[in-house]
SERO-4910 file (N, C-alpha, C, O; in steps of 0.05 Angstrom, whole numbers):
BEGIN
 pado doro    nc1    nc2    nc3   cac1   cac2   cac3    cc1    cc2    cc3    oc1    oc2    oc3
  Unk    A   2642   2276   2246   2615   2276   2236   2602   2304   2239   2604   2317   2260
  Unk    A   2588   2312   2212   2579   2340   2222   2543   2334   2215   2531   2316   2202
  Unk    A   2535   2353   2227   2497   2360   2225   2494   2382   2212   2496   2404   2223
  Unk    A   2489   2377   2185   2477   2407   2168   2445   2405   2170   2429   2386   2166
  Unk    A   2441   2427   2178   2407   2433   2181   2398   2445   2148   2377   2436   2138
  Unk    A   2410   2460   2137   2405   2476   2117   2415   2478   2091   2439   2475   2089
  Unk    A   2402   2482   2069   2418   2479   2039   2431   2498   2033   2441   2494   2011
  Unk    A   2436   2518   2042   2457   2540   2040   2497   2526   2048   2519   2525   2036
  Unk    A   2485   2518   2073   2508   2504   2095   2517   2475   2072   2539   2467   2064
  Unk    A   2497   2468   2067   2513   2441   2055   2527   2450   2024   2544   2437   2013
  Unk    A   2518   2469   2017   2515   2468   1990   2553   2480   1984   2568   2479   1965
  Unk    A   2555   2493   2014   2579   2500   2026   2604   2481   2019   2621   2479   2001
  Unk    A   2595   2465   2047   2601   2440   2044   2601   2420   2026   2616   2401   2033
  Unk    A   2589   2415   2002   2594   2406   1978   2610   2415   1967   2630   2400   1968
  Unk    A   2615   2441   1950   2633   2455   1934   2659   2453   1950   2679   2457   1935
  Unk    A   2662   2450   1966   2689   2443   1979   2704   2415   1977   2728   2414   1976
  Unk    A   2686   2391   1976   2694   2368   1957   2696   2369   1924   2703   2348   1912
  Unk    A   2691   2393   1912   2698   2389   1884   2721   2387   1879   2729   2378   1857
  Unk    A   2738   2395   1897   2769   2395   1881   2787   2377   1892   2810   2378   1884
  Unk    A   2774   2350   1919   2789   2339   1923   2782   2307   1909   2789   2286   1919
  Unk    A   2771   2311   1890   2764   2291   1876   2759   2251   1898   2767   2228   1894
  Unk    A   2743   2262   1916   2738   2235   1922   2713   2223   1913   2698   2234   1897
  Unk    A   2708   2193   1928   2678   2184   1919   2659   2184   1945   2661   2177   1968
  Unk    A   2646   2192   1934   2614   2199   1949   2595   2184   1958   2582   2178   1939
  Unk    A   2588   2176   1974   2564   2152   1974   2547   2167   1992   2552   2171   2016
  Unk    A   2527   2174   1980   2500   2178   1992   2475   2159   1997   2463   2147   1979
  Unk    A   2467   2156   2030   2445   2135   2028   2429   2160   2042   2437   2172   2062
  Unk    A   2399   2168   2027   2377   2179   2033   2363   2167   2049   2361   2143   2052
  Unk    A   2353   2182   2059   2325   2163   2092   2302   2187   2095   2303   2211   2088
  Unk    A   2282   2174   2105   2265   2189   2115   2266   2178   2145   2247   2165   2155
  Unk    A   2283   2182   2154   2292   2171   2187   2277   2156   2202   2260   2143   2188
  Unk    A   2277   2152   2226   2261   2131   2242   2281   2105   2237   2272   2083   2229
  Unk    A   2319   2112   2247   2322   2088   2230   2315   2069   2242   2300   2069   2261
  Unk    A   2328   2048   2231   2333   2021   2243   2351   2012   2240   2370   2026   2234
  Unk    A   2358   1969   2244   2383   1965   2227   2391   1967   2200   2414   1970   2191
  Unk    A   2363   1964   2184   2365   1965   2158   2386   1991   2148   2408   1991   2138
  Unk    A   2372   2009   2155   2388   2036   2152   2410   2038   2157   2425   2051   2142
  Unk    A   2417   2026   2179   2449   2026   2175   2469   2011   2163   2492   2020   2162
  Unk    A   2462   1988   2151   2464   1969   2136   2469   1977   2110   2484   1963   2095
  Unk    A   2455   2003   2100   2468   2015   2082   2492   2044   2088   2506   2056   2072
  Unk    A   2489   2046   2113   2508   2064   2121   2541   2044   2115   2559   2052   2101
  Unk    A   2541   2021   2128   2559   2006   2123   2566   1996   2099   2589   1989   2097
  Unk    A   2551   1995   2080   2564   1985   2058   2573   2020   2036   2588   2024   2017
  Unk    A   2551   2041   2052   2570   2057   2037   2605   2070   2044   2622   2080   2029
  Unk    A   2604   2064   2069   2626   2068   2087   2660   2053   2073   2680   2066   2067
  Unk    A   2655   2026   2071   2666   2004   2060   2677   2013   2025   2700   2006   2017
  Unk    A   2658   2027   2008   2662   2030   1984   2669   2052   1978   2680   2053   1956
  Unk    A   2666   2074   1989   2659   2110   1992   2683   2119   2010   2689   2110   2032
  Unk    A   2699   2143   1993   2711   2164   2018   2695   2183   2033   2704   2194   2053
  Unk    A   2677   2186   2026   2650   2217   2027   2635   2194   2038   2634   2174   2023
  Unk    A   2620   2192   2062   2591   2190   2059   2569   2211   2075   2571   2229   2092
  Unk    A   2552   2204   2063   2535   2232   2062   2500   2220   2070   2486   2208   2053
  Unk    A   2492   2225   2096   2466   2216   2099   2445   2234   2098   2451   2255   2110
  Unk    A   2418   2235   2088   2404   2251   2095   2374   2236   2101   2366   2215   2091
  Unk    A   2362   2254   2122   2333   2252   2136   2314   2275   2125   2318   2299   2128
  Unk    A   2298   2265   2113   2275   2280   2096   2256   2263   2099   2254   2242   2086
  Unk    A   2234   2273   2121   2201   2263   2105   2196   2278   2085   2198   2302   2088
  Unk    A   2187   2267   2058   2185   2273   2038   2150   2277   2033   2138   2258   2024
  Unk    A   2134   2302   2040   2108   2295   2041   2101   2285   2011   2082   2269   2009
  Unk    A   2110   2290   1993   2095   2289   1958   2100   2260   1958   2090   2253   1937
  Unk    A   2109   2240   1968   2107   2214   1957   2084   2197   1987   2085   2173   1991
  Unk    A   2067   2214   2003   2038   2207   2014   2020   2212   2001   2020   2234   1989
  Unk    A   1999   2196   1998   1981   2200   1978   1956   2197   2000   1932   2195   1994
  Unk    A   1968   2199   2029   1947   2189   2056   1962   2214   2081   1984   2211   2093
  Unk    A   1943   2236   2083   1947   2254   2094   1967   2248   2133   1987   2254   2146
  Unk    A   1932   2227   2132   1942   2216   2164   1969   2194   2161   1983   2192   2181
  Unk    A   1973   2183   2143   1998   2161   2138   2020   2195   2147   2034   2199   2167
  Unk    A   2016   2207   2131   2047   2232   2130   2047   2236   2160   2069   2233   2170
  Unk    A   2024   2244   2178   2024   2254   2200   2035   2229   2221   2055   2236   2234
  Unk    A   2029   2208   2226   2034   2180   2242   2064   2174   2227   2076   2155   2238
  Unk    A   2080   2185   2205   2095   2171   2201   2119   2184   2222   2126   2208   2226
  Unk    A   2134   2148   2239   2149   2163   2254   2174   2178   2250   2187   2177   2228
  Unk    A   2187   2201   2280   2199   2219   2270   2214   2215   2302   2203   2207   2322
  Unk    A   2244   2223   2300   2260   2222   2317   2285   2236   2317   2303   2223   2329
  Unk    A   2293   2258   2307   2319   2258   2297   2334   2259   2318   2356   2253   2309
  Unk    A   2337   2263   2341   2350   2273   2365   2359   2234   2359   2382   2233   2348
  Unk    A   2347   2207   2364   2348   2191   2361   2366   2179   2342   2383   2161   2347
  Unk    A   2359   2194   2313   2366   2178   2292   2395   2185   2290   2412   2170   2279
  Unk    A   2402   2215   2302   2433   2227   2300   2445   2211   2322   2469   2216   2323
  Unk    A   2437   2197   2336   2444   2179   2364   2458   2155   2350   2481   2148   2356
  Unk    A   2439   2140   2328   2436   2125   2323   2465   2114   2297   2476   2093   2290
  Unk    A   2468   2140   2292   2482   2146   2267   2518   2146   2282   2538   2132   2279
  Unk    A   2514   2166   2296   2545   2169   2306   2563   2146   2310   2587   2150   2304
  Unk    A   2555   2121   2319   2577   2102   2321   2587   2094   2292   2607   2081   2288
  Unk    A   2569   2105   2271   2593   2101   2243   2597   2107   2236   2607   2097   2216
  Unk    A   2598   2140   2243   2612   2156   2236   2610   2174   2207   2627   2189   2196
  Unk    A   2584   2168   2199   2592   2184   2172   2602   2217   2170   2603   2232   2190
  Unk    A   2609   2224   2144   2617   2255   2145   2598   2270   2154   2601   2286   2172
  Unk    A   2574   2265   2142   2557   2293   2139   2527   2283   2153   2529   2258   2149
  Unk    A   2509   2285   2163   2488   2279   2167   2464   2308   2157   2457   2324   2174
  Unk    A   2456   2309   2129   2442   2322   2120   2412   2326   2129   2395   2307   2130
  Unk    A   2407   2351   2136   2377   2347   2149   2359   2368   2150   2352   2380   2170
  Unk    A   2348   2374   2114   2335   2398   2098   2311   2402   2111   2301   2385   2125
  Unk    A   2304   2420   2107   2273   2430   2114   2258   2436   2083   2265   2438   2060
  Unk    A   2236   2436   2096   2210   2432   2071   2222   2446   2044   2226   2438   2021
  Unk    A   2226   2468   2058   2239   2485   2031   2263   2493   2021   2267   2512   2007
  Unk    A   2282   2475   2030   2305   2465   2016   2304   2452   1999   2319   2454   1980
  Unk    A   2283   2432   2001   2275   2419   1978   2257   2423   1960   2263   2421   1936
  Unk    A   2232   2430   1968   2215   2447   1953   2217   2482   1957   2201   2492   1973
  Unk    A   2238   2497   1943   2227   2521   1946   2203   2536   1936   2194   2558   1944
  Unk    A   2197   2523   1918   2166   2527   1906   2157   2492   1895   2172   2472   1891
  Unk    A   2134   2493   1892   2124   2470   1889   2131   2460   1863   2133   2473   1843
  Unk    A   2135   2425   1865   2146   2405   1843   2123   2400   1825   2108   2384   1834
  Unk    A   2119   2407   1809   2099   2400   1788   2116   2376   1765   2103   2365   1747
  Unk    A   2133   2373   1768   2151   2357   1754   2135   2327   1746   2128   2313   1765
  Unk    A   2128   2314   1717   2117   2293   1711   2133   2271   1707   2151   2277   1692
  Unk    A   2134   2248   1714   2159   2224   1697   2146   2207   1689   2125   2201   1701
  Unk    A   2156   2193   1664   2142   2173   1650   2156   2151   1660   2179   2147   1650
  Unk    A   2149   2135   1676   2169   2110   1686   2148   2079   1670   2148   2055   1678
  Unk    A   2131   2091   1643   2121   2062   1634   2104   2041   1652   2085   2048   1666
  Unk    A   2109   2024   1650   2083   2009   1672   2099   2006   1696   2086   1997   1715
  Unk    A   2130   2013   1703   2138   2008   1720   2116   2020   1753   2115   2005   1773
  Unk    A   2107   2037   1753   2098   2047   1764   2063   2056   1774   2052   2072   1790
  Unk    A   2054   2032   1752   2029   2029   1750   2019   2005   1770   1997   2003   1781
  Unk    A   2034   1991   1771   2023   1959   1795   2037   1970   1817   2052   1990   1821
  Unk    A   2026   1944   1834   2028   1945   1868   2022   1972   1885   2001   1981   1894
  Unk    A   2045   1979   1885   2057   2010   1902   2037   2031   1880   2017   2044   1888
  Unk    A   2045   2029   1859   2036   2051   1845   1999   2042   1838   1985   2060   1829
  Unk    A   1990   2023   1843   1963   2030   1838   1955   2037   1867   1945   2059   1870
  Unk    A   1958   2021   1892   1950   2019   1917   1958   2045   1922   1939   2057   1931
  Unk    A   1982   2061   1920   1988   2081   1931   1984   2110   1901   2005   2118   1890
  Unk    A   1963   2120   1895   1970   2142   1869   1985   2158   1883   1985   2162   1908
  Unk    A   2003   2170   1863   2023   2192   1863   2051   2188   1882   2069   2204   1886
  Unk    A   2048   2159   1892   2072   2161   1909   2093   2154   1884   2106   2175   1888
  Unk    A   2102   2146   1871   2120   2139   1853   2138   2174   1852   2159   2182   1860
  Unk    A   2112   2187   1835   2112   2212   1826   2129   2226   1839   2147   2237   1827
  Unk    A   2127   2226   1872   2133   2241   1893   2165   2230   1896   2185   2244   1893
  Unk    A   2164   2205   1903   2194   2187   1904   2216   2203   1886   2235   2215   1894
  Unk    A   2206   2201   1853   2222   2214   1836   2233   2249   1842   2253   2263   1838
  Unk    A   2205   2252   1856   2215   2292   1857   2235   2290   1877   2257   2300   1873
  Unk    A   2229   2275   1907   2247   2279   1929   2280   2260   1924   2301   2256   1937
  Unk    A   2271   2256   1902   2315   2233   1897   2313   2247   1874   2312   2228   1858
  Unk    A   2312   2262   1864   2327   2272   1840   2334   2301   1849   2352   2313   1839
  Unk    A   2321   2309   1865   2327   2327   1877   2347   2331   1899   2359   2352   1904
  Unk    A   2349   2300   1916   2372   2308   1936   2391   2299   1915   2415   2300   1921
  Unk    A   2384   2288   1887   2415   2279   1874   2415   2305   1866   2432   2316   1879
  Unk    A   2404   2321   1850   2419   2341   1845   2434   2360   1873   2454   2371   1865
  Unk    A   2429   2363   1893   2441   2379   1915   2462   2360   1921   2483   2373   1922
  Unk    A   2470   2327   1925   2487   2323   1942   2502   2309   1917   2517   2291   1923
  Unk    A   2500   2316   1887   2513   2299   1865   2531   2274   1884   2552   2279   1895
  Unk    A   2521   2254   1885   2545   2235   1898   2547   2220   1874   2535   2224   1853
  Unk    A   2573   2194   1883   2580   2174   1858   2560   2155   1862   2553   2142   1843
  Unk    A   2555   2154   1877   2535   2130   1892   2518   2132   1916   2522   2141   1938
  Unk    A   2494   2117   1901   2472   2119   1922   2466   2090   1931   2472   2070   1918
  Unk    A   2452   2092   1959   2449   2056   1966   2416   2058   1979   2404   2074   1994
  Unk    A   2412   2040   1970   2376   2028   1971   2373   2008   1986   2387   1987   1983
  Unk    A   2359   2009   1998   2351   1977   2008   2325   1964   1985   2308   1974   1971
  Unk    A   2334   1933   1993   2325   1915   1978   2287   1917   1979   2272   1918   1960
  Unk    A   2280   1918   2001   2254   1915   2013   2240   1938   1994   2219   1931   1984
  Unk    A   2251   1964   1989   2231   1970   1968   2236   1967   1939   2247   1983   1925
  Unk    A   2227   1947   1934   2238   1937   1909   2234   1953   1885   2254   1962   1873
  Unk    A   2204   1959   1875   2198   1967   1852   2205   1993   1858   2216   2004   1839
  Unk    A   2199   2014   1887   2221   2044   1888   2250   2034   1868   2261   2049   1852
  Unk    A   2257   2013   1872   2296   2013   1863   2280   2008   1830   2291   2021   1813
  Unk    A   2263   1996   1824   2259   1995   1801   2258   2021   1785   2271   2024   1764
  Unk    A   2242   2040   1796   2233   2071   1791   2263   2083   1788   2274   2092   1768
  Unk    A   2271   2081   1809   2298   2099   1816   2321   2085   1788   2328   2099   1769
  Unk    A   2327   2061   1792   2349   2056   1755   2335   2081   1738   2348   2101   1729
  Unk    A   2311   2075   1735   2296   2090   1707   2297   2119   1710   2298   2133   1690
  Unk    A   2297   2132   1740   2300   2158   1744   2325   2157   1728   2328   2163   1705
  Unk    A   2342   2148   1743   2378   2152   1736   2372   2158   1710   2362   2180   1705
  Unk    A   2378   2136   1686   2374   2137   1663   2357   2154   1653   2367   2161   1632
  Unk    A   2332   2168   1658   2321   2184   1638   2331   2217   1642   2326   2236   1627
  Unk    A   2344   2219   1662   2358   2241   1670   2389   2235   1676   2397   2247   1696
  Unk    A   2403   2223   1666   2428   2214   1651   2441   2222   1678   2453   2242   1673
  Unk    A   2444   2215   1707   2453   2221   1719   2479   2198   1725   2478   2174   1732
  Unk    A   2496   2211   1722   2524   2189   1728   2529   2182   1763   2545   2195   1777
  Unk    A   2513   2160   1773   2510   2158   1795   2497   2127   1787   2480   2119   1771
  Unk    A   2515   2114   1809   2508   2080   1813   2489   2077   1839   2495   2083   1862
  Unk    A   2467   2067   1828   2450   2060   1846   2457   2025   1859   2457   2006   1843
  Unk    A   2460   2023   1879   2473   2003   1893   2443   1992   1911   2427   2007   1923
  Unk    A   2441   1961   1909   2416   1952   1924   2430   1938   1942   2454   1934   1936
  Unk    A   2422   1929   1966   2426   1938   1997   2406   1904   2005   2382   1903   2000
  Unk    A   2420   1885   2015   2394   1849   2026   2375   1870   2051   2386   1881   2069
  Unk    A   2347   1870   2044   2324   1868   2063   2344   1856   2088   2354   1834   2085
  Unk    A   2352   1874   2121   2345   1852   2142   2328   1857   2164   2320   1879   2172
  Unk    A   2323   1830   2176   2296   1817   2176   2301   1815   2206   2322   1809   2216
  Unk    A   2277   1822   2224   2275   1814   2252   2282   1783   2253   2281   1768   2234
  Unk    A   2289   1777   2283   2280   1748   2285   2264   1731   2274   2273   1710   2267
  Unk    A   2232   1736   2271   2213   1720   2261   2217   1728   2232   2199   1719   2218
  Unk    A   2231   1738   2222   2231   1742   2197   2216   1765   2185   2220   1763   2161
  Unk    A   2203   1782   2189   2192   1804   2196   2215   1827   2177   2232   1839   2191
  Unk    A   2216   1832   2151   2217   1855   2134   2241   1887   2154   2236   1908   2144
  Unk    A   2254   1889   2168   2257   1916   2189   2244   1935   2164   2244   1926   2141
  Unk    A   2234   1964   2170   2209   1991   2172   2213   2001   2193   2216   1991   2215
  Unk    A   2213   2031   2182   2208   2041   2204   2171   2039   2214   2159   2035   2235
  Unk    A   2165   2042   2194   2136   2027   2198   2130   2015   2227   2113   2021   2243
  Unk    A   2153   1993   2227   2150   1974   2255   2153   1981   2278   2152   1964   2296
  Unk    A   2156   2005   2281   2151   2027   2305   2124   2032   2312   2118   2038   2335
  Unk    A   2106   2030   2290   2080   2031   2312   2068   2007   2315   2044   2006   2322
  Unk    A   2084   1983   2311   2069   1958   2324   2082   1958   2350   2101   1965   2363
  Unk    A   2048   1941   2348   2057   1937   2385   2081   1907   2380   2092   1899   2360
  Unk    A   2083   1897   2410   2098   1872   2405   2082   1855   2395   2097   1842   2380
  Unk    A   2065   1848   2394   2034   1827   2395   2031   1832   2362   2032   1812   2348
  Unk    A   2029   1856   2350   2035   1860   2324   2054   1853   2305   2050   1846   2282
  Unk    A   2082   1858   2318   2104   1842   2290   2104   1821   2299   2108   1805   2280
  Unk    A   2099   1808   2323   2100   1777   2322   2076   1765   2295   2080   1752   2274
  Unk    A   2054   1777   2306   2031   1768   2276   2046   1773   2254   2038   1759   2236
  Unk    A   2072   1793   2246   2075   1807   2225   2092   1787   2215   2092   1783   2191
  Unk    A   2104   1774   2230   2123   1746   2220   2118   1731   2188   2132   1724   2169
  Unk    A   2080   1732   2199   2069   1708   2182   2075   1723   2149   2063   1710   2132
  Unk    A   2089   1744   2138   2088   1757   2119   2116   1741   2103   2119   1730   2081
  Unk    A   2134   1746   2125   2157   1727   2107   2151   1694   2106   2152   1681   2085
  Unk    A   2145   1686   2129   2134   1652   2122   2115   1657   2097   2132   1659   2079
  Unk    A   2095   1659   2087   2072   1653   2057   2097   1669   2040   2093   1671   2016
  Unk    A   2122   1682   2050   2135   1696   2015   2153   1670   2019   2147   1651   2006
  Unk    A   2178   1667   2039   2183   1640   2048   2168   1612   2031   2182   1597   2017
  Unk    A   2142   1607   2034   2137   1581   2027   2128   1592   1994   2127   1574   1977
  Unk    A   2123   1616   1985   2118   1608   1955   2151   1609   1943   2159   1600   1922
  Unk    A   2159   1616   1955   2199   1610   1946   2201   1584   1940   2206   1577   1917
  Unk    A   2198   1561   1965   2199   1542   1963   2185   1525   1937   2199   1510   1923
  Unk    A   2155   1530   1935   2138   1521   1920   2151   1518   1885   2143   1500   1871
  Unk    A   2171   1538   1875   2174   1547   1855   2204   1526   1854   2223   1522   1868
  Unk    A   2194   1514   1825   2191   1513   1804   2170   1496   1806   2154   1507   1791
  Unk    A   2160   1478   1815   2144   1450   1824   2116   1468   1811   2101   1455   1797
  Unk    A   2109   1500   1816   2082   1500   1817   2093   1530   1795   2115   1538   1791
  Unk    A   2064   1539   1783   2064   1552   1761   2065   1579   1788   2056   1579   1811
  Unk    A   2078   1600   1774   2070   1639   1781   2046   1638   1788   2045   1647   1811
  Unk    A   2026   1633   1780   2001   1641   1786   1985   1625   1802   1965   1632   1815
  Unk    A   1999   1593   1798   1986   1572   1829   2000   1582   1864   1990   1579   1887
  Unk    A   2021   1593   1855   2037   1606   1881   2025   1632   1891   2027   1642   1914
  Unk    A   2013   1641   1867   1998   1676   1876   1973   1671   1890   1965   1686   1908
  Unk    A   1957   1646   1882   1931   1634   1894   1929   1634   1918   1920   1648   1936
  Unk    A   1947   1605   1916   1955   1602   1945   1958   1622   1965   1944   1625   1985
  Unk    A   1981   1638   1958   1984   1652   1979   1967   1679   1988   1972   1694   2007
  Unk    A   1947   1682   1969   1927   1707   1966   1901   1691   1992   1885   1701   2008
  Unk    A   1907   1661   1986   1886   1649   2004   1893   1645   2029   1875   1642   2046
  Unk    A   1921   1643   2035   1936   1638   2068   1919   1662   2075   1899   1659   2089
  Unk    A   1928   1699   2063   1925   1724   2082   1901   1718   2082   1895   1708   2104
  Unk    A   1885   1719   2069   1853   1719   2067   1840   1708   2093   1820   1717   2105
  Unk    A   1855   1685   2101   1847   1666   2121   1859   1672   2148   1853   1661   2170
  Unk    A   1874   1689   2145   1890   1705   2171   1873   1727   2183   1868   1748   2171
  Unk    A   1864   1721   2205   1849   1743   2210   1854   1773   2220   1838   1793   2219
  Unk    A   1889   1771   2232   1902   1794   2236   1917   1812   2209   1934   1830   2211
  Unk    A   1906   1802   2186   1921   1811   2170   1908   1821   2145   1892   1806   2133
  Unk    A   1913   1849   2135   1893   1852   2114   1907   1854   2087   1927   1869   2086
  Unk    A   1900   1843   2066   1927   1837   2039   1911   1858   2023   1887   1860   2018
  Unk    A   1939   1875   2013   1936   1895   1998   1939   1882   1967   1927   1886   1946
  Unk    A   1962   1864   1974   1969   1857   1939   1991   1834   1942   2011   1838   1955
  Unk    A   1987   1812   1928   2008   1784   1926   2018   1790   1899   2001   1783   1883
  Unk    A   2025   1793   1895   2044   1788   1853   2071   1780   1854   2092   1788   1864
  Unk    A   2064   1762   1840   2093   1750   1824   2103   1766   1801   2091   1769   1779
  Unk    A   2116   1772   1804   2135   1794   1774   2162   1783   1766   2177   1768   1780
  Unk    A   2165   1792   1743   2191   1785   1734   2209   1816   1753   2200   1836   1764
  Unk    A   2239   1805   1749   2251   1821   1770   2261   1848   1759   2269   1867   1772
  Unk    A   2258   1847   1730   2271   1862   1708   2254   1884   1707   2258   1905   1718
  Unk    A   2231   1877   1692   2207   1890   1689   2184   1889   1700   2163   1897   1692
  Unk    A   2190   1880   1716   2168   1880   1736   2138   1870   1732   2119   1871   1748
  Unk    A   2140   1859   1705   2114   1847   1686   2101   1825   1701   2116   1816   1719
  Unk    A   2079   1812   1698   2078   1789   1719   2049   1772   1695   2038   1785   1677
  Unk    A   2042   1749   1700   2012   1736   1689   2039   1722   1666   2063   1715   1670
  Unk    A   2021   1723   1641   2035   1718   1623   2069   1723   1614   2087   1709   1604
  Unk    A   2065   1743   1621   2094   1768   1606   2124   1741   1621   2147   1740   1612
  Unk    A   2113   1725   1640   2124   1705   1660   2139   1678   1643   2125   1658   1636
  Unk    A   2162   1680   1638   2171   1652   1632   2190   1641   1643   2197   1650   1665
  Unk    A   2201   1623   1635   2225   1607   1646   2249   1618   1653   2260   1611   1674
  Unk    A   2261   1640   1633   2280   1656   1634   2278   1680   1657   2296   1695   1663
  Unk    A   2255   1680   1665   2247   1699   1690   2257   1693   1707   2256   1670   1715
  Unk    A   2273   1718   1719   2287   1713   1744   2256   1730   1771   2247   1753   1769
  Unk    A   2250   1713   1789   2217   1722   1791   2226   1732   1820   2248   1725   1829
  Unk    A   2208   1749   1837   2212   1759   1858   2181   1766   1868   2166   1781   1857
  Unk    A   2176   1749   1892   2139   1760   1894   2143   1785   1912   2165   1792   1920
  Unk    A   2121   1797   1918   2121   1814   1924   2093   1826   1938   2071   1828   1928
  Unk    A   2101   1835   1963   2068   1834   1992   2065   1863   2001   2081   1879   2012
  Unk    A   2038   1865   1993   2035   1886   2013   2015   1883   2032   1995   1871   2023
  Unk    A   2014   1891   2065   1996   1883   2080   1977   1897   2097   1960   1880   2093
  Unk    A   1967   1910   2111   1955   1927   2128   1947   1903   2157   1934   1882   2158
  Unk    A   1961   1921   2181   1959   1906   2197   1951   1929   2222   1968   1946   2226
  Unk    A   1925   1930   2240   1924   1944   2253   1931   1976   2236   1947   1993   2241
  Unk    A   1916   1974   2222   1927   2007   2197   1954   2004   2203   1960   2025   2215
  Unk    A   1975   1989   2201   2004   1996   2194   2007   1983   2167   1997   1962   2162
  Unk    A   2017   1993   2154   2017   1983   2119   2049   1976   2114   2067   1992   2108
  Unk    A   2050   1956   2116   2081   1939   2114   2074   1917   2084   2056   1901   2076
  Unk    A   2110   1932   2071   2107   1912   2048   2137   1899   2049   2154   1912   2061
  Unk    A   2145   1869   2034   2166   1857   2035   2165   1848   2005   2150   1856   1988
  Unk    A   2184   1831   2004   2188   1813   1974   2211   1796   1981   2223   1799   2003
  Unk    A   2217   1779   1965   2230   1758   1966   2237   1740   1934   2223   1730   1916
  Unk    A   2270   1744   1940   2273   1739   1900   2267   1701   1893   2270   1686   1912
  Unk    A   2263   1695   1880   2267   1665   1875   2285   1660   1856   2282   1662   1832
  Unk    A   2309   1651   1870   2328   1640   1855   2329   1608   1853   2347   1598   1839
***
């Protein structure tokens, strides 16, 4: 396992895999892992001769100065954390490896990026796109792996791929979940214990509108469950929506042939944790 600090060093280290023609699997992080994170270390391990990690806080996808500053940071930890699986490379750029001058770069990702994340959060979409098209262009891999939990990011990211024709399989990664069922975030580092236990109650109301479905309409399940947080007093709801899984469309755009996935965002003690859950 090696630690590149710098894009000179890696970029080294890249061109030296061109000629041995293996496959690549890159999983991106903004560190603080957890198990989730490694969870995609393992499945790229499993499919990949190359794997390739990198730790980037990405400031252009905060749209909340103090969120960038509280978000946690550990690398001494996260390289701790990493070594028992050994990947090849553990990539780990500074500001201006990635931005050597500033991204003004625009993407049209359609309404993908207009609900939930993208209204509650402006410009983070924007930012997502500059910081993954950018480590894809530096670490070209065959494959990248996502976790499930940010759903409509994996939505953004297909459409990155495709509108910049990048020959790279984006691979989605099952959400796992604390004990109480609790979403893993690194996020969940600044709750206290007293906090993710309350945080539980996020998968139980995605949990019971799973259940509810087919029996009750998309929008009797969105009610409902807009009225559980409401009534929660540790918990502040950013956004309940039911969407189709494809397009992310939700209200009407909703039919039978919808394969549906709801989708939470919450503010708890200012920690802002979001989950989803598909209905099959």
């Amino acid at each position: 396992m090696e630690v590149i600090y710098n894009l000179s060093d890696f970029r080294e280290y890249r061109n030296s895999l061109d000629s041995q023609s293996k496959i690549i699997g890159f999983v991106p992080t903004m560190g603080a892992l957890h198990a989730g994170h490694l969870s995609l270390v393992e499945k790229a391990k499993k499919s990949s001769e190359i794997v390739i990690i990198s730790i980037f806080v990405n400031p252009t996808q905060f749209n909340d100065p103090a969120d960038l500053m509280n978000y946690p940071k550990d690398i001494k930890k996260d390289i701790a954390k990493l070594t028992p699986y050994n990947p090849d490379v553990i990539f780990i750029p500074g500001l201006k490896d990635i931005y050597p001058k500033p991204d003004t770069r625009q993407f049209d990702f359609g309404n993908l990026d207009k609900i939930m994340e993208g209204e509650s959060r402006p410009g983070h979409f924007k930012g997502v796109a500059q910081v993954v098209s950018r480590l894809f262009d530096i670490v070209r891999p065959h494959s990248a792996f996502f976790g499930q939990k940010d759903f409509q990011q994996l939505a953004i990211i297909k459409s990155l791929v495709k509108q910049l024709d990048y020959k790279i399989e984006i691979i989605s990664c099952p959400i796992v979940r604390e004990k109480n069922g609790l979403a893993m975030s690194s996020r969940n580092m600044l709750l206290s214990e007293e906090a993710r236990n309350v945080a539980g109650f996020i998968y139980k109301v995605l949990w019971e509108a799973k259940e509810s479905y087919p029996s009750l309409l998309p929008e009797e399940i969105s009610k409902t469950a807009v009225e559980k947080f409401k009534n929660h007093p540790d918990l502040k709801l950013i956004y309940f929506e039911i969407i189709d899984s494809e397009s992310l469309e939700s209200g009407k755009a909703l039919n039978k042939s919808s394969k549906l996935v709801a989708c939470v965002a919450v503010k708890i003690n200012d920690v802002r944790l979001i989950d989803n859950l598909i209905f099959v």
